[in-house]
C-alpha positions as CSV (number, residue, x, y, z in Angstrom):
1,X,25.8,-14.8,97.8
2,X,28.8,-12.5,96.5
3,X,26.1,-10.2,94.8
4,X,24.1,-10.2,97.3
5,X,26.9,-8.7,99.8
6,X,27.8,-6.6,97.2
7,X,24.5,-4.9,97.2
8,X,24.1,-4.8,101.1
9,X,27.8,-2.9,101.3
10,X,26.3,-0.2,99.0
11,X,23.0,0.5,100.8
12,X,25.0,0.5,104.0
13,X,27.7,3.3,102.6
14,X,24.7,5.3,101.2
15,X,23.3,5.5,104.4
16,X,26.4,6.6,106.3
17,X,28.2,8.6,103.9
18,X,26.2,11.5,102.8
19,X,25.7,13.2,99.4
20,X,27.8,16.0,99.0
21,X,26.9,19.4,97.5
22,X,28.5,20.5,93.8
23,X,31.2,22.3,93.9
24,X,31.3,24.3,91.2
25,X,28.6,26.0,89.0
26,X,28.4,25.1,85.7
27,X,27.2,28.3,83.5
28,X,27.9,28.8,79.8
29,X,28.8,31.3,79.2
30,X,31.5,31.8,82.2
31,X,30.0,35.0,84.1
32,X,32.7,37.5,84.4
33,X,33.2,36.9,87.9
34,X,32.2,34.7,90.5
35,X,32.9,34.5,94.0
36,X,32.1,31.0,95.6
37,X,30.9,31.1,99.7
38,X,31.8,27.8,101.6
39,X,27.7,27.0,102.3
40,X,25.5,25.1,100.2
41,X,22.2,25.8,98.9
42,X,19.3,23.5,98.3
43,X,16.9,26.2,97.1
44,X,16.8,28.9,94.8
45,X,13.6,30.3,94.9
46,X,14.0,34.2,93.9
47,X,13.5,36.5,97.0
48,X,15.0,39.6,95.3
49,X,14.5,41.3,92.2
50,X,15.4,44.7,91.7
51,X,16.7,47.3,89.5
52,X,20.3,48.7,90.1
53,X,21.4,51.5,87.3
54,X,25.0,51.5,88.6
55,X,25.5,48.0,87.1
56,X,24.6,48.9,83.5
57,X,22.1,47.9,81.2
58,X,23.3,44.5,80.4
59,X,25.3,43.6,83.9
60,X,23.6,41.8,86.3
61,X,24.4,40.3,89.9
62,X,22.7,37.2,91.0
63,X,23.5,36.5,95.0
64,X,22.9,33.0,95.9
65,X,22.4,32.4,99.9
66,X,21.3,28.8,101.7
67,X,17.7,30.7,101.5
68,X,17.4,31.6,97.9
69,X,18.7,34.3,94.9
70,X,19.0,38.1,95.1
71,X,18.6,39.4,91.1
72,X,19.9,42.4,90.9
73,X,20.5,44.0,87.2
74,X,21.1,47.7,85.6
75,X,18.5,47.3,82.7
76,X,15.8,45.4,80.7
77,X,19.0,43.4,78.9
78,X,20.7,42.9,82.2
79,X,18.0,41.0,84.1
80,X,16.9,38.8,81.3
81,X,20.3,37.4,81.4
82,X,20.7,37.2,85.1
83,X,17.5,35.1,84.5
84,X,19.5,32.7,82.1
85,X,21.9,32.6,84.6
86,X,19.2,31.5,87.1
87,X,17.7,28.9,84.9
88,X,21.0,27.4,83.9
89,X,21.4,27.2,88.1
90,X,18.2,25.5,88.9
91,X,18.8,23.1,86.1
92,X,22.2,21.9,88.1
93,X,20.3,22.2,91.0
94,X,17.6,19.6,89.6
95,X,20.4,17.2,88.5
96,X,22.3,17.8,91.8
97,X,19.8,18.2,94.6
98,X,22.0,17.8,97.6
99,X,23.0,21.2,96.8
100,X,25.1,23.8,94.6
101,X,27.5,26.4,96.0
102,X,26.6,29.6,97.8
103,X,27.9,32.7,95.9
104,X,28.0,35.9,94.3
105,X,28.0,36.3,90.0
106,X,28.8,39.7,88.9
107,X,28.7,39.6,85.3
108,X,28.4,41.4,82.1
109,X,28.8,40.4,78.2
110,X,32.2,40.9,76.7
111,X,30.8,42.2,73.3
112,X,27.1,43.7,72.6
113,X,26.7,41.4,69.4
114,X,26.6,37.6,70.1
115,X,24.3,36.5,67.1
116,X,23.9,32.9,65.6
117,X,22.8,33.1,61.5
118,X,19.9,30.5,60.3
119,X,19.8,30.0,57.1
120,X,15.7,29.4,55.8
121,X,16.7,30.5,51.9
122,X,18.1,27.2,51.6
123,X,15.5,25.3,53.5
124,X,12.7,26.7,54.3
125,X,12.3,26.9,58.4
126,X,8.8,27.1,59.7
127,X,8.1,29.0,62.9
128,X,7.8,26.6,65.1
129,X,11.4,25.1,64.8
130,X,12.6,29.2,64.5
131,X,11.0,29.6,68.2
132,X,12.6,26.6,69.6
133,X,16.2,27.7,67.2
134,X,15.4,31.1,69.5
135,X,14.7,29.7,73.0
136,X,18.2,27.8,73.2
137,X,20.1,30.9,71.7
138,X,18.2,32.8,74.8
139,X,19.4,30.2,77.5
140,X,22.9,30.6,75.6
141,X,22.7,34.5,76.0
142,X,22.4,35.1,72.3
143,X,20.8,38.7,71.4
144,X,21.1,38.8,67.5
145,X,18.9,36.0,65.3
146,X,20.2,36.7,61.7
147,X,17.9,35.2,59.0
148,X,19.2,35.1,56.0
149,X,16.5,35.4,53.6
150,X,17.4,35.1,50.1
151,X,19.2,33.2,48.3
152,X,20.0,31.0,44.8
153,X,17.9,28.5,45.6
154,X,14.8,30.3,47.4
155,X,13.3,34.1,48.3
156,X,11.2,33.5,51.9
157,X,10.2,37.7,52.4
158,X,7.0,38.4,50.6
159,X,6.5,41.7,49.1
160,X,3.3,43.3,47.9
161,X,3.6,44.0,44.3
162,X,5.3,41.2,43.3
163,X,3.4,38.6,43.5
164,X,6.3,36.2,41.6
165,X,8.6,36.3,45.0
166,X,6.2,33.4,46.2
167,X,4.6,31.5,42.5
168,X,8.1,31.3,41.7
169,X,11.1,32.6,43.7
170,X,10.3,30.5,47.0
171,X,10.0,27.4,45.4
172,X,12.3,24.5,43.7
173,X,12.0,21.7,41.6
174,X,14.4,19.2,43.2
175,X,17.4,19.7,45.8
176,X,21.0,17.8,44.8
177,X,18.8,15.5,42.2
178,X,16.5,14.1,44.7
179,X,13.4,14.8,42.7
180,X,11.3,16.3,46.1
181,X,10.3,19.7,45.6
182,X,10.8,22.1,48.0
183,X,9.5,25.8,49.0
184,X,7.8,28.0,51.6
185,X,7.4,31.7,52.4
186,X,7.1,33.7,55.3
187,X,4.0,35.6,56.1
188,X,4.0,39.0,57.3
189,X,2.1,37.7,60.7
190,X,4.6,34.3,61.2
191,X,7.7,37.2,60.6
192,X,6.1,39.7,63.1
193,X,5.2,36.6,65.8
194,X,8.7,35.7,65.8
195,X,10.3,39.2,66.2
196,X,7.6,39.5,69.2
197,X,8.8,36.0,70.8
198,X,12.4,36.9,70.1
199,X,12.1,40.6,71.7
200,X,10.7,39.1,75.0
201,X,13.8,36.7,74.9
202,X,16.3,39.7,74.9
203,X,16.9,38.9,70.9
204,X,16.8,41.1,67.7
205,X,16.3,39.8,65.0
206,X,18.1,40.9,62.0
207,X,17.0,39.9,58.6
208,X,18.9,39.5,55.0
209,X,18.1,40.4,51.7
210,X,21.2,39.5,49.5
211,X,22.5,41.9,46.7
212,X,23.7,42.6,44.2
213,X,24.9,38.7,44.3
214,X,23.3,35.2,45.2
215,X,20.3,36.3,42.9
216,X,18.9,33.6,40.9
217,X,15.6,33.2,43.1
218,X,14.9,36.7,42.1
219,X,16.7,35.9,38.8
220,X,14.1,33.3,37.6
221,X,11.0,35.5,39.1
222,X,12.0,39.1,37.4
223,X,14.4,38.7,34.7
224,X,14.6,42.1,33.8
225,X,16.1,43.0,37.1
226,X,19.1,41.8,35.5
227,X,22.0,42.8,32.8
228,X,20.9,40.2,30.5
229,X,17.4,38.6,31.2
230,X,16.8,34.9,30.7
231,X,13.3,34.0,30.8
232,X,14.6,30.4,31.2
233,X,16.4,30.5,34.3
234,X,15.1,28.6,37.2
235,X,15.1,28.9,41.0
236,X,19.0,27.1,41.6
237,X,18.6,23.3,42.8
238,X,22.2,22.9,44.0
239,X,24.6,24.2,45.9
240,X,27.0,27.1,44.7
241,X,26.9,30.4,43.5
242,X,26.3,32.6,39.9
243,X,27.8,35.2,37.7
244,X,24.0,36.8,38.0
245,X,23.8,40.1,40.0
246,X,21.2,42.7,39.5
247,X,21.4,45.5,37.2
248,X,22.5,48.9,38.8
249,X,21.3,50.8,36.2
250,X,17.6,49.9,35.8
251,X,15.0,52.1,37.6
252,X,12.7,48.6,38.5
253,X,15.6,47.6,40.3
254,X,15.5,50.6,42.7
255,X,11.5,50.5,42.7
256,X,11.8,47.0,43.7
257,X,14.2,47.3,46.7
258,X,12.5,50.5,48.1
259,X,9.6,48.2,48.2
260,X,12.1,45.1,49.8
261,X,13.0,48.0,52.7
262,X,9.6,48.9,53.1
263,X,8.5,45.9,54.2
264,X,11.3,44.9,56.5
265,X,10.9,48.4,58.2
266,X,7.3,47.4,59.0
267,X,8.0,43.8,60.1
268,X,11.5,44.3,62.0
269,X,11.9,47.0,64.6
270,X,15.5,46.5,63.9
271,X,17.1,49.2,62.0
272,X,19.9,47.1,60.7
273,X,19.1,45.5,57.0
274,X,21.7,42.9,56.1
275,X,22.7,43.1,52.4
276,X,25.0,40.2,51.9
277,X,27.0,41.6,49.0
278,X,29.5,38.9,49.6
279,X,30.8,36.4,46.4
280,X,30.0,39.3,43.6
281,X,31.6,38.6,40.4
282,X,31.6,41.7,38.3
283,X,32.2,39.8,35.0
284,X,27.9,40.5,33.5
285,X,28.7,44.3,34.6
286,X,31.8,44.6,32.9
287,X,30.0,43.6,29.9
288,X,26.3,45.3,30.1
289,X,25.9,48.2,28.4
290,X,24.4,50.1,30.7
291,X,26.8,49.6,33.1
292,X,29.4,50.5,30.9
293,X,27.8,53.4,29.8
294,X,27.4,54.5,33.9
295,X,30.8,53.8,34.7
296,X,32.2,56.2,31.5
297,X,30.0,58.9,32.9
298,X,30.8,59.2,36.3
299,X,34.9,58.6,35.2
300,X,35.0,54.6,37.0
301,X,38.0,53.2,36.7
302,X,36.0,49.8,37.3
303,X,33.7,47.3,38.1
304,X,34.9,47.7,42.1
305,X,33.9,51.5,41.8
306,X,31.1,50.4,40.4
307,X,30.1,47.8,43.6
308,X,31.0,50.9,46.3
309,X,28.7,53.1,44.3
310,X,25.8,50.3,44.2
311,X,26.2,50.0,47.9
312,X,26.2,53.9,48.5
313,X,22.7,53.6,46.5
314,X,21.6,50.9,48.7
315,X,22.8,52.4,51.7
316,X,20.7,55.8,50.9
317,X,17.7,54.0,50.1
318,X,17.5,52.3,54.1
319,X,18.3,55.6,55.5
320,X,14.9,57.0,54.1
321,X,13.0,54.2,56.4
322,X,16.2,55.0,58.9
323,X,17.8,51.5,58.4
324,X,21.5,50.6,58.2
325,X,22.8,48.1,56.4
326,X,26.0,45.4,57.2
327,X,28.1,43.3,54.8
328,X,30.0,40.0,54.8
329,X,33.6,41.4,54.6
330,X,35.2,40.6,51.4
331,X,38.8,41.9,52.4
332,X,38.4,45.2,50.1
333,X,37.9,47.9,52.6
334,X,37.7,50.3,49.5
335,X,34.3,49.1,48.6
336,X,32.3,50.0,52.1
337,X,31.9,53.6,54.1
338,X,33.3,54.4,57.2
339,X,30.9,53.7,60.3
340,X,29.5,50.4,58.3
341,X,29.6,46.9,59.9
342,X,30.9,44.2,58.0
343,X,31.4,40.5,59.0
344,X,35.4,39.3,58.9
345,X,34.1,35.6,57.6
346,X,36.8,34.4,55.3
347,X,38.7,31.4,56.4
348,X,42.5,32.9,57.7
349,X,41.9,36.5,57.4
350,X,40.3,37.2,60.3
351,X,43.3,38.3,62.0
352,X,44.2,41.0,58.8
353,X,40.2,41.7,59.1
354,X,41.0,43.6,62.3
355,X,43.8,45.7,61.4
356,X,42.4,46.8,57.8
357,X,38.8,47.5,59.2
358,X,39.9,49.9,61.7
359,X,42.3,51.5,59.5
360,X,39.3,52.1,57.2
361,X,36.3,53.4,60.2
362,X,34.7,50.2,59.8
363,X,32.8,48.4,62.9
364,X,34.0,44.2,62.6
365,X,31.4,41.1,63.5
366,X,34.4,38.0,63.8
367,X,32.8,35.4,62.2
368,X,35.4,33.6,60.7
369,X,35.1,30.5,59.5
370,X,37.4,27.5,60.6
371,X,35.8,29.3,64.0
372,X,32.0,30.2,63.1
373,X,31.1,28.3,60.3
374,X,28.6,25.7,62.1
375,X,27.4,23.8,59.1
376,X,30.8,21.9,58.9
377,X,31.3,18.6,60.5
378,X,32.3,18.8,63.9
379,X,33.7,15.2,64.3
380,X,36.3,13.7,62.0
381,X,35.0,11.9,59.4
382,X,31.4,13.3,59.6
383,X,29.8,13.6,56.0
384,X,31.4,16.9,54.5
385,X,30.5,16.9,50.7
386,X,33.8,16.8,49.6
387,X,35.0,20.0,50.8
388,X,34.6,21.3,54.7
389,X,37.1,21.7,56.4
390,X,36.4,19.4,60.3
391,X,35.2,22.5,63.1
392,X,35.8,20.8,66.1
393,X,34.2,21.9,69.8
394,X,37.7,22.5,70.7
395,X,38.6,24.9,67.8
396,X,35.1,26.7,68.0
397,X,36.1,27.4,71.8
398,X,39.6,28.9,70.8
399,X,38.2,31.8,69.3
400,X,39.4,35.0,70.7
401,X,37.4,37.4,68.9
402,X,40.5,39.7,68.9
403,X,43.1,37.7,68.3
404,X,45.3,38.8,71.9
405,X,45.8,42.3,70.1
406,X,45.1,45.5,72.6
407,X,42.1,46.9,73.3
408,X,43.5,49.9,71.8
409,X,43.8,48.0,68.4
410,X,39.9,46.0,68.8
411,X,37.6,49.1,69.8
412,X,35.7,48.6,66.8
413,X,34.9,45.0,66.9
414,X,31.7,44.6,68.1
415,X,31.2,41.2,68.8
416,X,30.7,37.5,67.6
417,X,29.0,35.3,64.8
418,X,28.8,32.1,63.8
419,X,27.0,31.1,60.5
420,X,24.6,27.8,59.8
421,X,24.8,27.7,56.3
422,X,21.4,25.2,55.4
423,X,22.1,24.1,51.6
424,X,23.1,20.4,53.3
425,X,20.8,21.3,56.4
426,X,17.3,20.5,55.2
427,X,15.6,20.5,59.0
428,X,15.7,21.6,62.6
429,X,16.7,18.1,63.8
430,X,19.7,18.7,60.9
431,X,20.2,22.3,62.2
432,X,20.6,21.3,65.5
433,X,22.9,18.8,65.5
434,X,25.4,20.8,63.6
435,X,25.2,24.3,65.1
436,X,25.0,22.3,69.2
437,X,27.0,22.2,71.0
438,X,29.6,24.2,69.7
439,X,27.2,27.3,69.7
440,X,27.8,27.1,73.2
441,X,31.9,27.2,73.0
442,X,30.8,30.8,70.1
443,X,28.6,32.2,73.1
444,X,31.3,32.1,75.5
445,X,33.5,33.8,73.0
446,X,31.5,36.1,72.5
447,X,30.8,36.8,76.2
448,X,33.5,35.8,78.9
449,X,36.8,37.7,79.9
450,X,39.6,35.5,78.5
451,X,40.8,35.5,82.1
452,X,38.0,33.6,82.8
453,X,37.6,31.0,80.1
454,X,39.1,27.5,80.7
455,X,39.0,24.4,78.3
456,X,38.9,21.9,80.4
457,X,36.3,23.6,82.6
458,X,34.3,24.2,79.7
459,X,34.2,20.6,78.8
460,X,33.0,19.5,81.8
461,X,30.4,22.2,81.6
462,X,29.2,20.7,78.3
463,X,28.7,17.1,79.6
464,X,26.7,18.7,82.6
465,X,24.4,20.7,80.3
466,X,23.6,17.8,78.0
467,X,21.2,16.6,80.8
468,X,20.2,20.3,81.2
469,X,18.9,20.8,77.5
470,X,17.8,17.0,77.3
471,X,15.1,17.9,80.4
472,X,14.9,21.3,79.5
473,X,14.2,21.4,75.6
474,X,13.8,17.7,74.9
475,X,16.9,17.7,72.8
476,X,20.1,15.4,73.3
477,X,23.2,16.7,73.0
478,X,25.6,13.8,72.6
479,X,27.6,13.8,69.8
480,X,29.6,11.0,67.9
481,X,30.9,10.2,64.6
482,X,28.3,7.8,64.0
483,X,25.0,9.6,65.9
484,X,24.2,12.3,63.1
485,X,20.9,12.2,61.0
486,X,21.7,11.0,57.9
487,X,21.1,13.1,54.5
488,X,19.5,12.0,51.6
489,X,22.2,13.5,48.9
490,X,25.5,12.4,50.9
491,X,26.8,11.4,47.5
492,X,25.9,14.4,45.1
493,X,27.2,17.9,45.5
């Protein structure tokens, strides 16, 4: 009897108190500015879509009245991500249909570069799961997809003449000792689809083709690209880095990168050309002969003279096909050129980053690690193979990009990055987990006002959005010590 009253209370209160509208929007990133009007909406079919130059190319301003949305938006960049906004809207809507707030968003990204790294050298990504990695980055307002490549353990770009880049480079025995071989390369066609889906998504994509470092791929497919060849070395099954780089002085080694650029020109409109050039141990040039013999010659005092003069070389050979390249930041200004972009990525010198890359003419991407790095665990006692440091949501979101210095002292940082580094990361549904949802704490770095940006709103943002992506992309956002996919190697390294 007591249940049954129970239940006849409720459908009485339902039917005389009525549902009441949101309150609050709940859009990640914050928009710049948004002014809330005391009416409700229950619609918001688009009855307005036009261009407005005096906002800018990338500023938009969505109006949102008890009949609809007005889109207005200063350029191709600007409307797409007044249409992110929108989406993000109607998806609150859809979970909250007795209404959202009336109101006015005039908004506009913080920095130009908001960009999320994959990481396909390690494990191979088809394009499938890189289409579906790029549609959340788009509802995120993500416009940079960096691919990185090539790597120690696999080469993914194909290029003609060299036909060992796929019979060998893009393929391992074994990964951690689990005895499963693994490989894949990229066509020209799959490449070229996804820069096409990406472009009409407002993203570029930027790819990476590691030097002189993080070589053995290349190492085990063309030996004599290196100081001292070994015909035995094999693609790299673990984790980790070598002493391998490529040989500066040998003509094939230039013949073979012209070729590299070549290609990249003709798959990605993009004129930026990544070149890693991070984790370089000098120790085989200090040694080879030839190098020895180059340095004496052109009066090097050493092997770091050497490493600015390699990139110089680099750097002339993309300005033939008009490319430019950018660098992971190793904390020696001396070795890059002023007007180069360089990524602070280091764990604790991201503050130092800022003042020594301006002092030296360089731009800076902040994607410092205990911030960026979205491989690590995210929950406390997550599987970390021994050595990651825990990235919580929380500490992803506390990234300031510059740090509370002066906009007199941060001209030249251009933006955000955060890193999903896929040694340990062997699949989208891997991929995934780690990089969401604290991709979404990098994007509003990367895009909202500090003035703007609130924790705990933020937080409850990210429980509203889980039923957003779950509808939207079929993909749950919930996250808990015990809820990860479990890995096949958790106890090698």
């Amino acid at each position: 009897m007591k249940h049954l009253l129970s239940i006849f209370v409720g459908i009485l209160l339902c039917a005389i108190l009525p549902s009441v509208a949101a309150d609050k929007y709940s859009i990640i990133p914050e928009p710049e500015r948004t002014e809330l009007k005391p009416q409700a909406t229950k619609t918001l079919k688009l009855l307005s879509d036009k261009a407005e130059a005096s906002l800018g190319k990338d500023a938009y301003r969505l109006t949102v009245t008890p009949e609809g949305v007005h889109l207005a938006s200063g350029g191709r960049e600007g409307r797409l991500y007044g249409q992110a906004t929108l989406r993000q809207l109607q998806d609150q809507l859809a979970a909250q249909p007795e209404g959202i707030p009336c109101g006015v968003i005039k908004d506009k990204p913080r920095y130009p570069w908001r960009g999320l790294m994959v990481d396909p050298a390690r494990h191979f990504i088809p394009l499938a799961d890189l289409k579906k990695f790029a549609d959340l980055m788009a509802y995120y307002k993500f416009n940079k997809l960096h691919l990185h490549l090539t790597d120690n353990q696999g080469w993914r770009l194909p290029v003609p003449g060299y036909p060992r880049l796929e019979s060998v480079a893009s393929k391992r025995a074994e990964t951690f000792g689990d005895g499963i071989p693994h490989g894949g390369m990229y066509t020209r066609e799959e490449l070229k689809e996804l820069v096409a889906y990406c472009s009409e998504r407002g993203i570029e994509v930027i790819p990476e083709i590691d030097v002189p470092g993080h070589n053995e791929a290349l190492a085990a497919a063309y030996p004599e690209f290196f100081c001292f060849p070994k015909p035995d070395m094999k693609v790299r099954t673990v984790a980790g880095n070598s002493k391998e780089l490529v040989c500066p002085q040998k003509p094939e080694v230039w013949k073979f990168y012209a070729a590299v650029f070549k290609e990249l020109k003709d798959i990605f409109p993009s004129k930026i050309v990544h070149l890693g050039g991070d984790e370089a141990p000098t120790e085989l040039w200090g040694k080879c002969p030839l190098c020895r013999q180059a340095r004496s010659k052109a009066g090097m005092k050493d092997e770091q003279e050497q490493m600015r003069a390699f990139f110089a070389r680099m750097t002339s050979l993309l300005a033939k096909n008009g490319q430019t390249p950018q660098f992971w930041y190793e904390g020696n200004a001396g070795i890059y050129h002023p007007g180069e972009t360089v990524y602070a990525w280091r764990q604790d010198q991201a503050r130092q980053s800022i003042d020594k890359t301006k002092k030296a003419g360089l731009n800076l991407i902040m994607a410092s690690n205990e911030y960026c790095y979205l491989d690590f665990p995210q929950i406390q006692g997550q599987y970390n193979w021994g050595w990651m440091k825990t990235t919580t949501l929380q500490k992803c979101y506390e990234l300031d990009p510059a740090f509370g210095k002066s906009p007199q002292e941060t001209g030249h940082i251009r933006g955000v990055h955060a890193a999903a580094w896929a040694e340990h990361l062997p699949d989208l549904n891997h991929l995934l987990y780690r990089v969401y949802p604290r991709a979404m704490a990098i994007a509003e770095a990367g895009w909202s006002p500090m003035d703007v940006r609130s924790w705990d709103n933020f937080r409850r943002k990210v429980e509203d959005h889980r039923a957003f992506v779950l509808k939207r992309f079929n993909y749950d956002l919930e996250r808990t010590k015990e809820n990860e996919p479990s890995f096949r190697w958790e106890n090698k390294k």
